[in-house]
Backbone as a chain_set.jsonl record, in Angstrom:
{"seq": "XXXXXXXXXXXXXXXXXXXXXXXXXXXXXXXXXXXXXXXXXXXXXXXXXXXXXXXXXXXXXXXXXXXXXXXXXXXXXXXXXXXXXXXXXXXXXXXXXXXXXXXXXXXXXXXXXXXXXXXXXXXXXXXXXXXXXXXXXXXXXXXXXX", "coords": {"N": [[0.826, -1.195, 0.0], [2.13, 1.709, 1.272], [4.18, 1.469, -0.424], [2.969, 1.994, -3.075], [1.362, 4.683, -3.083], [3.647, 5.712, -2.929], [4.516, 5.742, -4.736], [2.966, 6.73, -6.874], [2.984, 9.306, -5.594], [5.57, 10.076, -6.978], [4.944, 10.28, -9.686], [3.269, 11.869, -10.074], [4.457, 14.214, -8.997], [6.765, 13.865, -11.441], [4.85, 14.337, -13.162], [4.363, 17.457, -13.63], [6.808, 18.197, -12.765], [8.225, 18.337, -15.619], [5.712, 19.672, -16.955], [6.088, 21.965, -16.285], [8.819, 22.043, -16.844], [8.481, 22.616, -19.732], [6.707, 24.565, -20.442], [8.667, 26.538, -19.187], [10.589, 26.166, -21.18], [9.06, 26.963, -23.617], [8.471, 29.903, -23.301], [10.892, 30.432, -23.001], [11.7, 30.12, -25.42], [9.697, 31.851, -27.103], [10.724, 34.256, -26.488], [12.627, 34.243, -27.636], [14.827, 32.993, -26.577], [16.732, 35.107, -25.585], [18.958, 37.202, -23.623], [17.448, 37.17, -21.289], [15.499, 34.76, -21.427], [17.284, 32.503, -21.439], [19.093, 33.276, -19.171], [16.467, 32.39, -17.448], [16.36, 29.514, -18.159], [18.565, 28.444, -17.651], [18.183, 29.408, -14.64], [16.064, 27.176, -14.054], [17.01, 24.927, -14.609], [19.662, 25.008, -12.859], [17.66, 24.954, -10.048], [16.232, 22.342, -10.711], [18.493, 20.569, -11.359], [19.067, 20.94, -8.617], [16.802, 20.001, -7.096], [16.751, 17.416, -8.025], [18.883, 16.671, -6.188], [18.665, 16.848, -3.645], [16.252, 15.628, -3.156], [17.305, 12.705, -4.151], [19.108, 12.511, -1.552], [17.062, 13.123, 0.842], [15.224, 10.781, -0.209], [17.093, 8.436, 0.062], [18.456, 8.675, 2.367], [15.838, 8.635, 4.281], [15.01, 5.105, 3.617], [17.628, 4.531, 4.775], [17.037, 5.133, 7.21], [14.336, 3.48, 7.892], [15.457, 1.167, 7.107], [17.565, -0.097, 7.938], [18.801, 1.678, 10.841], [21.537, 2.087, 11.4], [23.037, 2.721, 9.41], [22.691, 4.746, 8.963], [24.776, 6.237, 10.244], [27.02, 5.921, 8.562], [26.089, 7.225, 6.008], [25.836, 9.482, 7.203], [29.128, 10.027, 7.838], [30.015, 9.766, 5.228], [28.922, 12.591, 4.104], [30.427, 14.502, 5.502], [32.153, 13.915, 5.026], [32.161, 14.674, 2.437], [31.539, 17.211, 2.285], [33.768, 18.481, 3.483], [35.334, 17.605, 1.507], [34.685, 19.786, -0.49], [35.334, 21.89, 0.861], [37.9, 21.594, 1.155], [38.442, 21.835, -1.758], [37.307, 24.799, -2.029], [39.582, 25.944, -0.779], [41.755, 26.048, -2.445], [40.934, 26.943, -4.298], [42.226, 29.594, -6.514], [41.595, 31.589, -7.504], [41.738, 33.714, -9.742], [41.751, 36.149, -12.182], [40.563, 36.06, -15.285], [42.192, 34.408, -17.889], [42.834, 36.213, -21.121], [40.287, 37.354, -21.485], [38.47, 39.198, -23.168], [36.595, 40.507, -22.869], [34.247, 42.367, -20.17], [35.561, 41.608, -16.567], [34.772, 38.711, -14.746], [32.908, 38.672, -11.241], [34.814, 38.446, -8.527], [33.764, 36.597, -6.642], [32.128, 34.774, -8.272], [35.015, 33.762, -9.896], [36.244, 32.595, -8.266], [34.33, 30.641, -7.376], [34.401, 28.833, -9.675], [37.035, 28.462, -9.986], [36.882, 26.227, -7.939], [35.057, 24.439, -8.68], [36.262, 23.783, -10.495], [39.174, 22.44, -9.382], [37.366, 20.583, -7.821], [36.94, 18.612, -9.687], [39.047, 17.656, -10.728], [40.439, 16.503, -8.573], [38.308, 14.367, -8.268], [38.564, 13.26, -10.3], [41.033, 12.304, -10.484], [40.575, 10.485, -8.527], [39.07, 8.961, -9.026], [40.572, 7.443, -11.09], [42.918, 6.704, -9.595], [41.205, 4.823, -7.938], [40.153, 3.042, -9.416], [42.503, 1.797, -11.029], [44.038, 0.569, -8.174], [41.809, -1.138, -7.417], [41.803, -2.807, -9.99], [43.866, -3.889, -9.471], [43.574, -5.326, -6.504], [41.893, -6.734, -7.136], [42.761, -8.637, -8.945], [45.302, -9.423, -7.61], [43.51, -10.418, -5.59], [41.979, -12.884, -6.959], [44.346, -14.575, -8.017], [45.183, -15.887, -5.08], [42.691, -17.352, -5.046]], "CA": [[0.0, 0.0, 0.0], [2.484, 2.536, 0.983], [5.023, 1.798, -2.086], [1.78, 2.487, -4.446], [1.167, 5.603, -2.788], [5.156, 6.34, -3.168], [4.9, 5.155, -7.011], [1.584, 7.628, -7.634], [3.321, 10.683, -5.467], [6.431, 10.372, -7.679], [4.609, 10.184, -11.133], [2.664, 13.034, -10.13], [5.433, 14.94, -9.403], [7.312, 14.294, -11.937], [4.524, 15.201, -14.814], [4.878, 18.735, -12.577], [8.053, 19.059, -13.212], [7.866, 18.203, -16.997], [4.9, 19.761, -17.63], [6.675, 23.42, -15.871], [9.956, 22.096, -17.896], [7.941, 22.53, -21.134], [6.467, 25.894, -20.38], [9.415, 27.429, -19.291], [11.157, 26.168, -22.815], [8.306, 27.871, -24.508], [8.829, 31.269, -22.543], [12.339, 31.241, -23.661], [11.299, 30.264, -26.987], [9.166, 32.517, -27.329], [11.187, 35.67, -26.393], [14.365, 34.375, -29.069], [15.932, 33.024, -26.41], [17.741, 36.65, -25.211], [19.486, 36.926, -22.045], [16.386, 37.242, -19.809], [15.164, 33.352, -21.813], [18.353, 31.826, -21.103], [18.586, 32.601, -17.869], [15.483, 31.796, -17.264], [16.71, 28.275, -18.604], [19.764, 28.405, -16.493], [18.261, 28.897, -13.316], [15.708, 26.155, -14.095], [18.614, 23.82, -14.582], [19.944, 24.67, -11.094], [16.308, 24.538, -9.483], [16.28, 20.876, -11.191], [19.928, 19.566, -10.431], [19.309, 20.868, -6.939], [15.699, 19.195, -6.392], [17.337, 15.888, -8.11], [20.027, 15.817, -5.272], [17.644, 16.872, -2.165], [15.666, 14.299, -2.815], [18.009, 11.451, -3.815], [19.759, 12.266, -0.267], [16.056, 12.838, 1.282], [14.969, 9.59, -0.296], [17.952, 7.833, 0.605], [18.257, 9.07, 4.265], [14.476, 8.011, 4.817], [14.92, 4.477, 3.331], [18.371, 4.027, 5.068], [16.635, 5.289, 8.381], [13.67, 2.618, 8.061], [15.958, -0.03, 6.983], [18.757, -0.04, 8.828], [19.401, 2.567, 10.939], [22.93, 1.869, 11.834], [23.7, 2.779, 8.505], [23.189, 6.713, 9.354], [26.531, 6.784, 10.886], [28.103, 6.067, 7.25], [25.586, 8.201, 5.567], [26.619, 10.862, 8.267], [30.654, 9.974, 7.548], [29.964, 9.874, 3.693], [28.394, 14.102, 3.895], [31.202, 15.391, 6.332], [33.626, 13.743, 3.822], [31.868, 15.187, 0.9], [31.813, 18.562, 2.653], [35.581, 18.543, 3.753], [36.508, 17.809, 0.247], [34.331, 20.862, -1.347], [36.15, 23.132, 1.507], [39.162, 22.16, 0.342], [38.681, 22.581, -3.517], [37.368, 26.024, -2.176], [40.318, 26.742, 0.052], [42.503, 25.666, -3.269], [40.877, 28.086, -5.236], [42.998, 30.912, -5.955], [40.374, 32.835, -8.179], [42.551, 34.408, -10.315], [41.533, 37.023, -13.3], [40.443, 35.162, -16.692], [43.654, 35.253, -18.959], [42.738, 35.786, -22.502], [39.083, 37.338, -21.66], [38.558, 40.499, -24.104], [35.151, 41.392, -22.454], [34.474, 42.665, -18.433], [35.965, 40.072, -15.705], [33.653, 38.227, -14.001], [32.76, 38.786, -10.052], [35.634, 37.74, -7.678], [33.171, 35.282, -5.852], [32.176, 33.73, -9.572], [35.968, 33.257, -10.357], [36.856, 31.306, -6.938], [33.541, 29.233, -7.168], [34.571, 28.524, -11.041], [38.176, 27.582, -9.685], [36.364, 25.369, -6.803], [34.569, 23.316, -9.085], [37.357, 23.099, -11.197], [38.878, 21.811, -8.155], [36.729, 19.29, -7.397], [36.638, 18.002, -11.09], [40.575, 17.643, -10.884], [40.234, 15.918, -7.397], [37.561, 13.524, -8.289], [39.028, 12.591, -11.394], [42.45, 11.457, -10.132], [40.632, 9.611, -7.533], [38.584, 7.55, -10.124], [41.558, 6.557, -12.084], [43.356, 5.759, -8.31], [40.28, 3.619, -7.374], [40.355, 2.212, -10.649], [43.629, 0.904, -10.988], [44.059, -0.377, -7.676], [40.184, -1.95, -7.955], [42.174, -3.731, -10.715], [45.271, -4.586, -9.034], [42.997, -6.05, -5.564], [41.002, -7.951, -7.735], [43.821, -9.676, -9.574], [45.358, -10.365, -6.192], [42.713, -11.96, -5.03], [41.959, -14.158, -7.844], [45.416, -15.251, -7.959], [45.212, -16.077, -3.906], [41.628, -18.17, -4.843]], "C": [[0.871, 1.259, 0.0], [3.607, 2.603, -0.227], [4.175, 1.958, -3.028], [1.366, 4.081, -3.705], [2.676, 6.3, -2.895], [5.446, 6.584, -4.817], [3.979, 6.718, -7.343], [2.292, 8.875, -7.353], [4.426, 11.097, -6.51], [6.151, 10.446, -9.362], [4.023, 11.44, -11.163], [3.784, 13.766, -10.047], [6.404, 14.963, -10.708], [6.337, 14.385, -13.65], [4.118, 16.803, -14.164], [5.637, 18.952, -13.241], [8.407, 18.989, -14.977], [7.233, 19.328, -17.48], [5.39, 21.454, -17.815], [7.846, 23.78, -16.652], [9.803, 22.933, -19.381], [7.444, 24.295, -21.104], [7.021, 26.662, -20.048], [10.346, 27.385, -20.38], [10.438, 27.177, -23.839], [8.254, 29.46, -24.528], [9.923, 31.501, -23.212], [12.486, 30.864, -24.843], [10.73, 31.161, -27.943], [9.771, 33.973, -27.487], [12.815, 35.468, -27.028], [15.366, 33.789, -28.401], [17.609, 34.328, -26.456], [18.187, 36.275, -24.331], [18.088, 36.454, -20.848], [15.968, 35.553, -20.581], [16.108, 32.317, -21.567], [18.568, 32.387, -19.766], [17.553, 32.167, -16.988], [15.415, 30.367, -17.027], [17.86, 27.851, -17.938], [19.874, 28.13, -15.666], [16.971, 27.729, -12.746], [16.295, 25.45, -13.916], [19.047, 23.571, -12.945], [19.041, 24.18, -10.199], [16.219, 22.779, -10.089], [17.39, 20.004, -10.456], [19.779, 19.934, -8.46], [18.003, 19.891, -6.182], [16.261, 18.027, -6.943], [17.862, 15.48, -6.632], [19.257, 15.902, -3.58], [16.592, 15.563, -2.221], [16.268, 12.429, -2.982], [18.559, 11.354, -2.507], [18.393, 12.204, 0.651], [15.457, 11.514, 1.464], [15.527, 8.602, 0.272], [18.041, 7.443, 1.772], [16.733, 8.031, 4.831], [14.695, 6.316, 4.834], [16.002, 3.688, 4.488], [17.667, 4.091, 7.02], [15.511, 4.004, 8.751], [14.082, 1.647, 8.009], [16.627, -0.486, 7.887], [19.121, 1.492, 9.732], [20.591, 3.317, 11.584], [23.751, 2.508, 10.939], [23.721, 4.583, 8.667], [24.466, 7.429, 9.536], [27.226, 6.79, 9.579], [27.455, 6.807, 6.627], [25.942, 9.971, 6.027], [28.032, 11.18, 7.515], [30.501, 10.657, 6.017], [29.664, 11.897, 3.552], [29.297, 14.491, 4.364], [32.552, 15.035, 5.604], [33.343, 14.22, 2.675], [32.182, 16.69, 1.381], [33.365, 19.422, 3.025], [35.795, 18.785, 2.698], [36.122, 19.413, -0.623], [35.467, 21.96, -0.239], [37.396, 23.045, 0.9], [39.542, 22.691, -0.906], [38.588, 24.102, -3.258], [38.674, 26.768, -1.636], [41.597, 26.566, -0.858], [42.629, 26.463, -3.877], [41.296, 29.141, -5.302], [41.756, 32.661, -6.805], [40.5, 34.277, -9.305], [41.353, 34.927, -11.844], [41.488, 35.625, -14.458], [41.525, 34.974, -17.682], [42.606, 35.346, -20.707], [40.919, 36.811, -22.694], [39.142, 38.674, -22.076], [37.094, 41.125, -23.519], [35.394, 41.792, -20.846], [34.568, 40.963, -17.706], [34.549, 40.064, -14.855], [33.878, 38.504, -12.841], [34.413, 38.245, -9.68], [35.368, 36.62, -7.177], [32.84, 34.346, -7.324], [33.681, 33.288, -9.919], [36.57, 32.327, -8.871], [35.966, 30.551, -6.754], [33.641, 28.634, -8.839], [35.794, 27.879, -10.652], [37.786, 26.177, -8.896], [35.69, 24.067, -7.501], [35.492, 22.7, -10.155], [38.229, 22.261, -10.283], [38.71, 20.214, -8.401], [36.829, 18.3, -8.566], [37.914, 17.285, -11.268], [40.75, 16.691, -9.639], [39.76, 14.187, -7.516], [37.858, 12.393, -9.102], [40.184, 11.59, -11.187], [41.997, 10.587, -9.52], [39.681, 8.424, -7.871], [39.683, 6.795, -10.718], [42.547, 6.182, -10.435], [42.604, 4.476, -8.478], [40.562, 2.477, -8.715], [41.598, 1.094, -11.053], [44.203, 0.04, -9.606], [42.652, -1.227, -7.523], [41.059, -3.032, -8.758], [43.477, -5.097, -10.172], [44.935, -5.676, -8.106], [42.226, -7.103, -6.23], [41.342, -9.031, -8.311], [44.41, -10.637, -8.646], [45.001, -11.346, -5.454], [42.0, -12.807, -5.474], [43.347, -15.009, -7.882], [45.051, -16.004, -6.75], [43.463, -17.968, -4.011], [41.72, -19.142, -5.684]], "O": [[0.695, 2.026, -0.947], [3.849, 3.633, -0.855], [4.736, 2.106, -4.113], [0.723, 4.563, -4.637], [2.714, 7.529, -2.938], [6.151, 7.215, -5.605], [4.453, 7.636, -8.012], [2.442, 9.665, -8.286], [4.387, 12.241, -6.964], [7.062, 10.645, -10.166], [4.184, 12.151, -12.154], [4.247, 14.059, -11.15], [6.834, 16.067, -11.042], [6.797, 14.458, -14.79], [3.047, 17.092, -14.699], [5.557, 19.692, -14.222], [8.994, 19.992, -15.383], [7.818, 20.047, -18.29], [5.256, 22.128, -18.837], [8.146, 24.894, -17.082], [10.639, 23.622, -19.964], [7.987, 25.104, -21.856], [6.544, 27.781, -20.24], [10.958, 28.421, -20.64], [10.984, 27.949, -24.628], [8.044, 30.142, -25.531], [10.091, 32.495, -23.92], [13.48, 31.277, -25.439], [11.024, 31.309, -29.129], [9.431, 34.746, -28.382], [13.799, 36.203, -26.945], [16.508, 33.743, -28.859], [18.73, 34.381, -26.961], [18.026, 35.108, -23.977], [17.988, 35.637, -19.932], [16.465, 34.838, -19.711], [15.664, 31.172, -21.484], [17.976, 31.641, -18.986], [17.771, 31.634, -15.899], [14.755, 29.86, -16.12], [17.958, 26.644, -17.716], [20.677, 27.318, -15.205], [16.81, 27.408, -11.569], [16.261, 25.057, -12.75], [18.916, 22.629, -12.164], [19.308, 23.173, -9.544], [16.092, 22.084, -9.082], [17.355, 19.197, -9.527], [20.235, 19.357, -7.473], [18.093, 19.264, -5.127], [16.31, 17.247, -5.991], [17.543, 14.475, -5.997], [19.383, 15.111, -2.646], [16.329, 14.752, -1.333], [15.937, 11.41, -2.376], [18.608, 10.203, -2.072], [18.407, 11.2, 1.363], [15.17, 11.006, 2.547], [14.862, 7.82, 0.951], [17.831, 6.329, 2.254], [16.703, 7.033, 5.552], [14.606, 5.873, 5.979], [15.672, 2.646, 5.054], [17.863, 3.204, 7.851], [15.699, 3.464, 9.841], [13.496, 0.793, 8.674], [16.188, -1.34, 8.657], [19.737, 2.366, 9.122], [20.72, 4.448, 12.054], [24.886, 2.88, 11.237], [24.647, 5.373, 8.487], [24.979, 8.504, 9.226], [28.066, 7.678, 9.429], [28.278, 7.669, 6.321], [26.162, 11.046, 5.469], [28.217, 12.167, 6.803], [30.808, 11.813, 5.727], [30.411, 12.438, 2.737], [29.575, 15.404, 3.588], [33.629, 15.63, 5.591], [34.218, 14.236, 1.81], [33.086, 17.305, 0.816], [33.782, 20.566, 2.841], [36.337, 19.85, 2.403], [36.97, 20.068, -1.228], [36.301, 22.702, -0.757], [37.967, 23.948, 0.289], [40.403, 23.511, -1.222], [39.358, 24.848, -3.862], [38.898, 27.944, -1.921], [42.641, 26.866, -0.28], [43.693, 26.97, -4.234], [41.009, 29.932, -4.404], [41.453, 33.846, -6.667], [39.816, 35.27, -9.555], [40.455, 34.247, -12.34], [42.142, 34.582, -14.45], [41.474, 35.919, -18.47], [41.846, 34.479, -21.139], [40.411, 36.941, -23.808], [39.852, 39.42, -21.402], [36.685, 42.235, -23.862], [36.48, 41.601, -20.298], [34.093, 39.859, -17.972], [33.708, 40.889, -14.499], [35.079, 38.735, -12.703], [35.103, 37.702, -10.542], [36.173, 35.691, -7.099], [33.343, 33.225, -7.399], [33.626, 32.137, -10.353], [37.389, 31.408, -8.912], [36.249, 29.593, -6.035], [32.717, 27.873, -9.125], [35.817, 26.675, -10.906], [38.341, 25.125, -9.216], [35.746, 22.929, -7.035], [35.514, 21.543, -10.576], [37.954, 21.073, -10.452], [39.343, 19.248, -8.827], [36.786, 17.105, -8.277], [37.884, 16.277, -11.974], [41.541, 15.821, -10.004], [40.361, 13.181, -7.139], [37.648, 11.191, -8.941], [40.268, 10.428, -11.586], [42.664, 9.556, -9.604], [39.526, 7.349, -7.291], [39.647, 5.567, -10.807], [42.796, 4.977, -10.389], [43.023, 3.414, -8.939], [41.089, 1.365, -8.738], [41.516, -0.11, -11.295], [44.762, -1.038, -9.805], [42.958, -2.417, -7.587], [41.088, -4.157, -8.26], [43.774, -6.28, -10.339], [45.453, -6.78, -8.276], [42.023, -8.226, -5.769], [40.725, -10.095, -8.358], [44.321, -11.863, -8.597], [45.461, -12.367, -4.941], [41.343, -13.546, -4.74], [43.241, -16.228, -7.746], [44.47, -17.032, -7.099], [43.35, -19.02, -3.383], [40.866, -20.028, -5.701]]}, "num_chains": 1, "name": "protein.A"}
């Protein structure tokens, strides 16, 4: 009963967010796509990627809380290690002037949260191709060993 009442709330919502998707495309379709239609479309985008991730961690949280709720403590660990690492990309960021940019520089706070996610992108990346290669190396290991 309540996973059919979980199924129905999430279908409804998401012909909502569709249906709002579609009519704010048409808005900035409508007006040529200028500045004011694109960002319009911009800060949709953010409003989207940010309700995606509130509710995958919402969802998550809830599920991990009814299931298990031992597992909080690594859900806990897992955020205060995600949050550490963004401080550091920010405390990395030096925020430096654009080189090369022939128009007005952007904010100070836009060029150190532009370094920050650069950052993180540079961070994340190395630490896929880490995981990755030893992933390969442990796995070899311990097929050999079996």
């Amino acid at each position: 009963m309540e996973q059919k009442l979980y199924a129905k709330i999430f279908k409804w919502c998401s012909w909502a967010l569709l249906i709002a998707s579609v009519i704010i495309l048409i808005i900035a379709w409508m007006g040529g796509f200028k500045d004011s239609g694109v960002n319009l479309l911009l800060y949709w985008a953010y409003i989207m990627v940010g309700v995606t991730i509130a509710a995958v961690v919402l969802v998550g949280l809830y599920i991990s809380a009814t299931t298990n709720p031992k597992s909080l403590i690594k859900t806990g660990i897992v955020i205060v290690g995600a949050a550490v690492l963004c401080l550091l990309a920010y405390l990395l960021a030096k925020g430096n002037p654009a080189m090369g940019l022939t128009t007005e520089q952007p904010s100070v706070g836009t060029l150190k949260l532009t370094d920050t996610v650069l950052n993180l992108t540079y961070i994340l990346g190395v630490a896929a191709i880490v995981a990755i290669v030893f992933g390969e190396i442990f796995s070899s290991i311990r097929s050999k060993k079996a």
